[in-house]
RODO-2510 file (C-alpha; in nm, 4 decimals, decimal comma):
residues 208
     n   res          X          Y          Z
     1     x    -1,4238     0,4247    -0,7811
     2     x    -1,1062     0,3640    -0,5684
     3     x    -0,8141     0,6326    -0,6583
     4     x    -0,4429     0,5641    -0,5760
     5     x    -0,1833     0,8411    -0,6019
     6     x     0,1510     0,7674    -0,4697
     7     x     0,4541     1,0518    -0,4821
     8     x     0,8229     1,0344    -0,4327
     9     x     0,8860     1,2006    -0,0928
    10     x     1,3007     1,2393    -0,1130
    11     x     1,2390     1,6208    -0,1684
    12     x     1,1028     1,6599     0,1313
    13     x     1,4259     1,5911     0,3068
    14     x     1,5101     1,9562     0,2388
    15     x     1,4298     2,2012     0,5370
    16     x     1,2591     2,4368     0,2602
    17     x     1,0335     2,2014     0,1234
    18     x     0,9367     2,0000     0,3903
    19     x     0,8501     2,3480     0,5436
    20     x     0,6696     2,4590     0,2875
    21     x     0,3863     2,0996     0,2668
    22     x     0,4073     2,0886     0,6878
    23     x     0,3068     2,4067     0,7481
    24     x    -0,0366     2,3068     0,5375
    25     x    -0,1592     1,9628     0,6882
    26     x    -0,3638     1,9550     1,0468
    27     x    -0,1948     1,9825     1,4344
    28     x    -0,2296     1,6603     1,5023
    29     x    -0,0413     1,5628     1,2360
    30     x     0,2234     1,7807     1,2554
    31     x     0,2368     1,6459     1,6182
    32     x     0,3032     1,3396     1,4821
    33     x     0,5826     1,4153     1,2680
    34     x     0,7842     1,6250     1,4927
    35     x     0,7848     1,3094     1,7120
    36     x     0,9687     1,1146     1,4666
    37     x     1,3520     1,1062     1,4936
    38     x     1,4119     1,0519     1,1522
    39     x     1,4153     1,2511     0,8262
    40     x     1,2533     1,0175     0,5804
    41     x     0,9877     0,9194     0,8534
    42     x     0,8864     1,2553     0,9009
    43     x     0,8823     1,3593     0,5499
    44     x     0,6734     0,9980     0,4690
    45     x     0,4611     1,1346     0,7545
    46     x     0,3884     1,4538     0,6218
    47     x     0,3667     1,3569     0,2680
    48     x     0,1025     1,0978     0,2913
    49     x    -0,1062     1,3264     0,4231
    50     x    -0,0701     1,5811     0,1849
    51     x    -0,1110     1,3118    -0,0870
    52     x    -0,4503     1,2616     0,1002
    53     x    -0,5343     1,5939     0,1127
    54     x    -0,4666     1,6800    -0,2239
    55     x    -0,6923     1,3641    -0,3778
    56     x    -1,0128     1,5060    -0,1208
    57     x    -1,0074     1,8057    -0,2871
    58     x    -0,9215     1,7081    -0,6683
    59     x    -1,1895     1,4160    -0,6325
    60     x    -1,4488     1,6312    -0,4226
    61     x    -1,4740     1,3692    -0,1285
    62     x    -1,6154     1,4269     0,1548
    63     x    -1,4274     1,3830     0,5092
    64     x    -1,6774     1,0409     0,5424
    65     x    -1,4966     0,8779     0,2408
    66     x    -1,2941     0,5754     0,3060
    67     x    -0,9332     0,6118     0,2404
    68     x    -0,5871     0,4673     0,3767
    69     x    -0,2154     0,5164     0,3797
    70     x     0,1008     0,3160     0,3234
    71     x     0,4716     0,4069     0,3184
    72     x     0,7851     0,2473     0,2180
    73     x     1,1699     0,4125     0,1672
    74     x     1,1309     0,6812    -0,0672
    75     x     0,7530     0,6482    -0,1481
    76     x     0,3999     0,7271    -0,0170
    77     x     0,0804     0,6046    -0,1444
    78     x    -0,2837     0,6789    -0,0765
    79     x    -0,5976     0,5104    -0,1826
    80     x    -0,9200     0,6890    -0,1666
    81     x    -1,2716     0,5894    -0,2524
    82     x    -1,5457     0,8010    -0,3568
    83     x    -1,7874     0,6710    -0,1065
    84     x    -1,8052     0,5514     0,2694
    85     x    -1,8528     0,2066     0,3585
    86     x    -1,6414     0,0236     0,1291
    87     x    -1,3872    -0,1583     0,2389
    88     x    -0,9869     0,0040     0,1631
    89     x    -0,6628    -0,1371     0,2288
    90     x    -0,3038    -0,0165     0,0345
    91     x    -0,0068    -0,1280     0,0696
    92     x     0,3469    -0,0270    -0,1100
    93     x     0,7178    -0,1777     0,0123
    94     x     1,0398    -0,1286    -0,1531
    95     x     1,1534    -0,4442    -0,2950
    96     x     1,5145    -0,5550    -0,0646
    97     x     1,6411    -0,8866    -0,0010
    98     x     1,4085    -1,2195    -0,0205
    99     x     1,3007    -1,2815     0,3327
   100     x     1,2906    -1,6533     0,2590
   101     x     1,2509    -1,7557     0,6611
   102     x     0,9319    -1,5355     0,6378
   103     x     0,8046    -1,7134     0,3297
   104     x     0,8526    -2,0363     0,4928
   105     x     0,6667    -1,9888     0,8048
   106     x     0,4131    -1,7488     0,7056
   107     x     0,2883    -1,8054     0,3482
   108     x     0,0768    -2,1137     0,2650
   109     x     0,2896    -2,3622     0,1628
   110     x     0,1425    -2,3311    -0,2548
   111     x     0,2161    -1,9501    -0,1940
   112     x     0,5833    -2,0052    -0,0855
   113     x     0,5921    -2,3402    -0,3222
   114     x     0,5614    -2,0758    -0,6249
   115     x     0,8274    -1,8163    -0,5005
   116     x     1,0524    -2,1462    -0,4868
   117     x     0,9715    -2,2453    -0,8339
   118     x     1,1117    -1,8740    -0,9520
   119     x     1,4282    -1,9662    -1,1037
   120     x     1,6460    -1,6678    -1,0230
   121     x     1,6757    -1,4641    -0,6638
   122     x     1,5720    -1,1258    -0,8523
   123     x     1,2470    -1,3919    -0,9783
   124     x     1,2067    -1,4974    -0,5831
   125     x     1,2618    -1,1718    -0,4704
   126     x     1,0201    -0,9596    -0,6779
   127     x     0,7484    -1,2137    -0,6030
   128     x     0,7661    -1,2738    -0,2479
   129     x     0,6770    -0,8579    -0,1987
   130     x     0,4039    -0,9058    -0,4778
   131     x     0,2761    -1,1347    -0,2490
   132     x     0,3678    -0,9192     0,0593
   133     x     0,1481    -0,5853    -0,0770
   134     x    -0,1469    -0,8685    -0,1574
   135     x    -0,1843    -0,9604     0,1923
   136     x    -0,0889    -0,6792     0,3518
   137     x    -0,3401    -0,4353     0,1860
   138     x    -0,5817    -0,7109     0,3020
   139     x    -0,5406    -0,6902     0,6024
   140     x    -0,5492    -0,3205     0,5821
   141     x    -0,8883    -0,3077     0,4619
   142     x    -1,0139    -0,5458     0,7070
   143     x    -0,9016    -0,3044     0,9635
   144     x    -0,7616    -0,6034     1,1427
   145     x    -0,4195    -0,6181     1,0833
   146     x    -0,1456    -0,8675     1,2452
   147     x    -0,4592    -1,0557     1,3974
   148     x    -0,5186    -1,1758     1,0704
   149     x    -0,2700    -1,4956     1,0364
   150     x    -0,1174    -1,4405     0,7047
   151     x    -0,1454    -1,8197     0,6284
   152     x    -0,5089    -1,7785     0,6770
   153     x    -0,5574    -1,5991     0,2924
   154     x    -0,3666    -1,6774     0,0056
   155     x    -0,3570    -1,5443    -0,3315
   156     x    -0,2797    -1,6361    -0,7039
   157     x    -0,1194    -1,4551    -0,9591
   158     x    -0,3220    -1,5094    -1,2903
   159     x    -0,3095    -1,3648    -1,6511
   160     x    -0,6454    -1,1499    -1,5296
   161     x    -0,5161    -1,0157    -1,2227
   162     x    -0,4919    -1,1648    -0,8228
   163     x    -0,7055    -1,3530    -0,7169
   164     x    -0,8063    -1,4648    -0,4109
   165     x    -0,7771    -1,8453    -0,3359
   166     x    -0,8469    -1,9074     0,0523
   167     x    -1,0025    -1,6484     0,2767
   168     x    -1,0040    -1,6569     0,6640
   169     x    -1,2469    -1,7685     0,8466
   170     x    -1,5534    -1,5211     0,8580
   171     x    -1,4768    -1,3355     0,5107
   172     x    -1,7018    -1,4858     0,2469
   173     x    -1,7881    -1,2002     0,0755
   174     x    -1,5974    -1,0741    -0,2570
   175     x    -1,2845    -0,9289    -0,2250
   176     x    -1,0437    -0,8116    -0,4995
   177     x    -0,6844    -0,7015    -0,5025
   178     x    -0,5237    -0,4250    -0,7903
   179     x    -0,1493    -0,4625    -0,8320
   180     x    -0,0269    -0,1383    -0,9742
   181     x     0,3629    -0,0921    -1,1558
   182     x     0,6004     0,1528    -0,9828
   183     x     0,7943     0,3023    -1,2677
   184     x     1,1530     0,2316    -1,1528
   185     x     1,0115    -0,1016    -1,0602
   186     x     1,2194    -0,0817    -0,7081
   187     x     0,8690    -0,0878    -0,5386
   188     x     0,5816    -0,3373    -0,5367
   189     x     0,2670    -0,1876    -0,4609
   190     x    -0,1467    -0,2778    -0,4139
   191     x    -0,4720    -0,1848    -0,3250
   192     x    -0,7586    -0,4244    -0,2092
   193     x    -1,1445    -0,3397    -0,1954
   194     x    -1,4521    -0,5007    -0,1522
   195     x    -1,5607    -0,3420    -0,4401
   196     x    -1,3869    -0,4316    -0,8093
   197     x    -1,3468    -0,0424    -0,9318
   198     x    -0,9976     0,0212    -0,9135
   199     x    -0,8253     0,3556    -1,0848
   200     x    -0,6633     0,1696    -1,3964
   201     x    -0,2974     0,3373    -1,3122
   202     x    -0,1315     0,4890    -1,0422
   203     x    -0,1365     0,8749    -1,0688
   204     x     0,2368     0,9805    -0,9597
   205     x     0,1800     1,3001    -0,7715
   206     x     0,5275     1,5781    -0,7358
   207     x     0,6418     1,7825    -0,4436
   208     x     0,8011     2,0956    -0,5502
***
Protein backbone atom coordinates (compact mmCIF):
# COMPACT_ATOMS: atom_id res chain seq x y z
CA UNK A 1 0.00 0.00 0.00
CA UNK A 2 1.08 3.62 -0.83
CA UNK A 3 -0.10 6.22 2.07
CA UNK A 4 -0.41 10.01 1.40
CA UNK A 5 -0.88 12.47 4.27
CA UNK A 6 -0.63 16.04 3.45
CA UNK A 7 -1.07 18.95 6.38
CA UNK A 8 -1.61 22.63 6.27
CA UNK A 9 1.73 24.16 7.38
CA UNK A 10 0.51 28.11 7.95
CA UNK A 11 0.78 27.39 11.77
CA UNK A 12 4.05 26.88 11.63
CA UNK A 13 4.75 30.46 10.78
CA UNK A 14 4.49 31.12 14.52
CA UNK A 15 7.94 31.16 16.43
CA UNK A 16 6.15 28.79 19.14
CA UNK A 17 5.05 26.24 16.95
CA UNK A 18 7.51 26.00 14.50
CA UNK A 19 9.77 25.60 17.65
CA UNK A 20 8.00 23.19 19.10
CA UNK A 21 7.96 20.37 15.48
CA UNK A 22 11.88 21.69 14.70
CA UNK A 23 13.25 20.91 17.70
CA UNK A 24 11.99 17.03 16.93
CA UNK A 25 13.17 16.22 13.25
CA UNK A 26 17.11 15.21 12.52
CA UNK A 27 20.39 17.87 12.23
CA UNK A 28 20.59 17.69 8.93
CA UNK A 29 17.41 18.79 8.47
CA UNK A 30 17.25 21.41 10.68
CA UNK A 31 20.44 22.49 8.77
CA UNK A 32 18.47 22.74 5.99
CA UNK A 33 15.82 24.87 7.19
CA UNK A 34 17.77 27.43 8.97
CA UNK A 35 19.33 28.00 5.50
CA UNK A 36 16.19 29.10 4.04
CA UNK A 37 15.42 32.86 4.05
CA UNK A 38 11.93 32.53 4.09
CA UNK A 39 9.15 31.71 6.58
CA UNK A 40 6.86 29.48 4.62
CA UNK A 41 9.99 27.63 3.11
CA UNK A 42 11.26 26.81 6.31
CA UNK A 43 8.11 25.85 7.91
CA UNK A 44 7.30 23.59 4.40
CA UNK A 45 10.80 22.31 5.20
CA UNK A 46 10.25 21.28 8.54
CA UNK A 47 6.79 20.13 8.15
CA UNK A 48 7.28 17.62 5.46
CA UNK A 49 9.46 15.98 7.43
CA UNK A 50 7.52 15.71 10.34
CA UNK A 51 4.60 14.57 8.10
CA UNK A 52 7.19 11.80 7.18
CA UNK A 53 8.08 11.05 10.41
CA UNK A 54 4.85 10.81 11.83
CA UNK A 55 3.46 8.20 8.88
CA UNK A 56 6.98 5.81 9.75
CA UNK A 57 5.88 5.44 12.97
CA UNK A 58 1.87 5.24 12.66
CA UNK A 59 2.44 2.73 9.62
CA UNK A 60 5.47 0.81 11.31
CA UNK A 61 7.90 1.33 8.24
CA UNK A 62 11.06 0.73 8.30
CA UNK A 63 13.86 3.48 7.36
CA UNK A 64 14.27 1.13 3.84
CA UNK A 65 10.65 2.05 2.79
CA UNK A 66 10.24 4.16 -0.22
CA UNK A 67 8.72 7.46 0.37
CA UNK A 68 8.87 11.15 -1.15
CA UNK A 69 8.00 14.74 -0.53
CA UNK A 70 6.30 17.63 -2.30
CA UNK A 71 5.42 21.19 -1.26
CA UNK A 72 3.37 23.94 -2.56
CA UNK A 73 2.15 27.52 -0.71
CA UNK A 74 0.47 26.55 2.31
CA UNK A 75 0.64 22.68 1.97
CA UNK A 76 2.95 19.64 2.41
CA UNK A 77 2.38 16.21 1.29
CA UNK A 78 4.11 12.89 1.78
CA UNK A 79 3.65 9.56 0.18
CA UNK A 80 4.95 6.51 1.80
CA UNK A 81 4.90 2.89 0.83
CA UNK A 82 4.98 -0.02 2.98
CA UNK A 83 7.78 -1.69 1.21
CA UNK A 84 11.20 -0.87 -0.59
CA UNK A 85 11.60 -1.12 -4.15
CA UNK A 86 8.56 0.29 -5.51
CA UNK A 87 8.63 3.02 -7.39
CA UNK A 88 7.12 6.69 -5.52
CA UNK A 89 6.66 9.98 -6.90
CA UNK A 90 4.07 12.93 -5.26
CA UNK A 91 3.43 15.88 -6.31
CA UNK A 92 0.96 18.82 -4.89
CA UNK A 93 0.89 22.71 -6.44
CA UNK A 94 -1.45 25.37 -5.57
CA UNK A 95 -3.62 26.07 -8.42
CA UNK A 96 -2.56 30.15 -9.75
CA UNK A 97 -2.84 31.51 -13.08
CA UNK A 98 -2.96 29.19 -16.41
CA UNK A 99 0.57 29.09 -17.63
CA UNK A 100 -0.72 28.77 -21.19
CA UNK A 101 3.04 29.44 -22.86
CA UNK A 102 4.02 26.33 -20.77
CA UNK A 103 1.14 24.26 -22.07
CA UNK A 104 2.03 25.13 -25.50
CA UNK A 105 5.56 24.18 -25.60
CA UNK A 106 5.68 21.49 -23.17
CA UNK A 107 2.52 19.33 -23.20
CA UNK A 108 1.78 17.04 -26.18
CA UNK A 109 -0.16 18.80 -28.39
CA UNK A 110 -3.69 16.28 -27.46
CA UNK A 111 -2.68 17.18 -23.77
CA UNK A 112 -2.71 21.00 -24.36
CA UNK A 113 -5.53 20.43 -27.27
CA UNK A 114 -7.89 19.35 -24.19
CA UNK A 115 -6.98 22.27 -21.73
CA UNK A 116 -7.99 24.44 -24.93
CA UNK A 117 -11.24 22.73 -25.37
CA UNK A 118 -12.12 23.80 -21.47
CA UNK A 119 -14.55 26.44 -22.02
CA UNK A 120 -13.86 28.78 -19.13
CA UNK A 121 -10.19 30.04 -17.69
CA UNK A 122 -11.15 28.56 -14.08
CA UNK A 123 -11.93 25.07 -16.62
CA UNK A 124 -8.24 25.73 -18.32
CA UNK A 125 -6.77 26.58 -15.27
CA UNK A 126 -7.76 23.72 -12.93
CA UNK A 127 -6.75 21.28 -15.65
CA UNK A 128 -3.52 22.39 -16.81
CA UNK A 129 -2.13 21.70 -12.83
CA UNK A 130 -4.14 18.32 -12.95
CA UNK A 131 -2.01 17.68 -15.62
CA UNK A 132 1.04 19.40 -13.96
CA UNK A 133 0.87 16.94 -10.53
CA UNK A 134 0.42 13.86 -13.30
CA UNK A 135 3.69 14.43 -14.78
CA UNK A 136 5.42 15.79 -12.23
CA UNK A 137 4.91 12.95 -9.65
CA UNK A 138 6.19 10.91 -12.64
CA UNK A 139 8.97 12.11 -12.91
CA UNK A 140 9.41 12.00 -9.23
CA UNK A 141 9.19 8.41 -9.04
CA UNK A 142 11.45 7.83 -11.83
CA UNK A 143 14.00 9.62 -9.82
CA UNK A 144 14.83 11.42 -13.01
CA UNK A 145 13.34 14.56 -12.93
CA UNK A 146 13.75 17.61 -15.55
CA UNK A 147 15.71 14.98 -17.77
CA UNK A 148 12.56 13.52 -18.45
CA UNK A 149 11.05 15.80 -21.46
CA UNK A 150 7.59 16.40 -20.32
CA UNK A 151 6.31 15.89 -23.95
CA UNK A 152 7.80 12.52 -23.75
CA UNK A 153 4.57 11.05 -21.38
CA UNK A 154 1.21 12.11 -21.62
CA UNK A 155 -1.80 11.32 -19.76
CA UNK A 156 -5.70 11.07 -20.03
CA UNK A 157 -8.24 11.95 -17.78
CA UNK A 158 -10.95 9.11 -17.85
CA UNK A 159 -14.17 8.28 -15.84
CA UNK A 160 -11.77 5.38 -14.03
CA UNK A 161 -8.97 7.46 -13.16
CA UNK A 162 -5.48 8.74 -15.27
CA UNK A 163 -4.23 6.95 -17.37
CA UNK A 164 -1.24 6.79 -19.01
CA UNK A 165 -1.23 7.24 -22.87
CA UNK A 166 2.54 7.59 -24.14
CA UNK A 167 5.51 6.71 -22.00
CA UNK A 168 9.18 7.73 -22.71
CA UNK A 169 11.37 5.86 -24.20
CA UNK A 170 12.70 2.96 -21.89
CA UNK A 171 9.50 2.79 -19.47
CA UNK A 172 7.34 -0.10 -20.60
CA UNK A 173 6.41 -1.36 -17.54
CA UNK A 174 2.96 -0.40 -15.69
CA UNK A 175 2.68 2.71 -14.20
CA UNK A 176 -0.37 4.31 -12.51
CA UNK A 177 -1.17 7.78 -11.29
CA UNK A 178 -3.87 8.58 -8.04
CA UNK A 179 -5.31 12.08 -8.20
CA UNK A 180 -6.45 12.91 -4.73
CA UNK A 181 -9.13 16.18 -3.84
CA UNK A 182 -7.71 18.95 -1.62
CA UNK A 183 -10.68 20.08 0.39
CA UNK A 184 -10.65 23.83 -0.37
CA UNK A 185 -9.95 22.69 -3.85
CA UNK A 186 -7.12 25.63 -4.15
CA UNK A 187 -4.59 22.70 -4.61
CA UNK A 188 -4.23 19.92 -7.18
CA UNK A 189 -2.43 17.10 -5.94
CA UNK A 190 -1.04 13.23 -7.06
CA UNK A 191 0.81 10.34 -6.40
CA UNK A 192 2.27 7.87 -9.06
CA UNK A 193 3.56 4.19 -8.38
CA UNK A 194 4.52 1.33 -10.15
CA UNK A 195 2.33 -0.47 -8.16
CA UNK A 196 -1.78 0.21 -8.39
CA UNK A 197 -2.41 0.30 -4.34
CA UNK A 198 -3.05 3.72 -3.61
CA UNK A 199 -4.58 4.95 0.03
CA UNK A 200 -8.27 5.67 -1.24
CA UNK A 201 -8.16 9.44 0.41
CA UNK A 202 -5.78 11.77 1.53
CA UNK A 203 -5.38 11.68 5.37
CA UNK A 204 -5.16 15.58 6.37
CA UNK A 205 -2.69 15.55 9.20
CA UNK A 206 -2.81 19.02 12.01
CA UNK A 207 0.01 20.92 13.60
CA UNK A 208 -0.91 22.19 16.92
Amino acid sequence: MIYTWMADVEKLGGENIYRKYYDTVPKFRKEKADGLRFVQDKAQSIGAWVLLEKMQRYYGAAKSHVFNLSHSGRYVMCSLADRENVMVGCDVEMIKEYKERLARHFFTEQEYGRIVKEQTEEGKRELFYRYWVWKESFMKATRLGMKLGLDTFAFEPTEEGVIFTKKPEGFDGEYYVKEYKVPDRDAAAAVCSDSPDFCEEIYFFTFQ
